[in-house]
N, C-alpha and C positions, 0 to 999 in steps of 0.2 A: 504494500500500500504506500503508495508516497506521501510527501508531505507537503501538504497546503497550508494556508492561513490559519486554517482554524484548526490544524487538528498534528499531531507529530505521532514519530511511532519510537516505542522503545524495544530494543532486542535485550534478550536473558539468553547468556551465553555458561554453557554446563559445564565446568572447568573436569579435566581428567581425571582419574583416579589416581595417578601418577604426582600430581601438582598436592593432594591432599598428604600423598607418602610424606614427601620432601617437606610440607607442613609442619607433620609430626613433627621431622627429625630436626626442624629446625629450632620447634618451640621445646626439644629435650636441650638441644646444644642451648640454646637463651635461659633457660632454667639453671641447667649447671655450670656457664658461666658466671649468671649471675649470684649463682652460691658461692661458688669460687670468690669472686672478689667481696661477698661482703662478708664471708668468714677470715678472708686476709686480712681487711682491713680491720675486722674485731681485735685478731690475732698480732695488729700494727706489725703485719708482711704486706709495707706500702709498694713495697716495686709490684709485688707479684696483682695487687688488688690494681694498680695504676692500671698494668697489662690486662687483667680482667675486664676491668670496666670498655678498655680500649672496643676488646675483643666484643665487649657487650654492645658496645654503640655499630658497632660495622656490622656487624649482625642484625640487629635491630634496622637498622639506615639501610641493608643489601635487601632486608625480607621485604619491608614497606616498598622497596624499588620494584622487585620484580612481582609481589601479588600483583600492583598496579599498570604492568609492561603486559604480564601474563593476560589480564582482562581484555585489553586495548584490541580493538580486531585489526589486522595490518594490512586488508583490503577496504577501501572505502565505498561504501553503496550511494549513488545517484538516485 
């Protein structure tokens, strides 16, 4: 259906089973990093908690990157 004045359309796009694996193992890795540096940092092992956190943000900033790449359709419809 195209889109006129009055009216738009929305697509729902079914991501793979594959995309929810990689999910998982992402939100184990963000979990135990972030155990990691905040029992460092309890423990004042500032090097190891500094590298933790690092690890926690690039992780966190990589997933939020690519759920939102992953949605994007990379053909465009007229």
């Amino acid at each position: 259906m195209p889109n006129d004045a009055n009216s738009f359309t929305i697509t729902i796009r079914k991501r793979p089973w594959w995309f929810w694996v990689v999910v998982g193992f992402w939100t184990l890795l963000e979990v135990l990093f972030l155990q990691t540096a905040l029992a460092s940092a309890r423990e004042s092992e500032y090097r190891a908690a500094a590298i933790s956190w690092t690890v926690v943000g690039v992780l966190a900033a990589g997933g939020v990157l690519i759920w939102f790449l992953q949605g994007r359709s990379r053909t465009r419809a007229d």
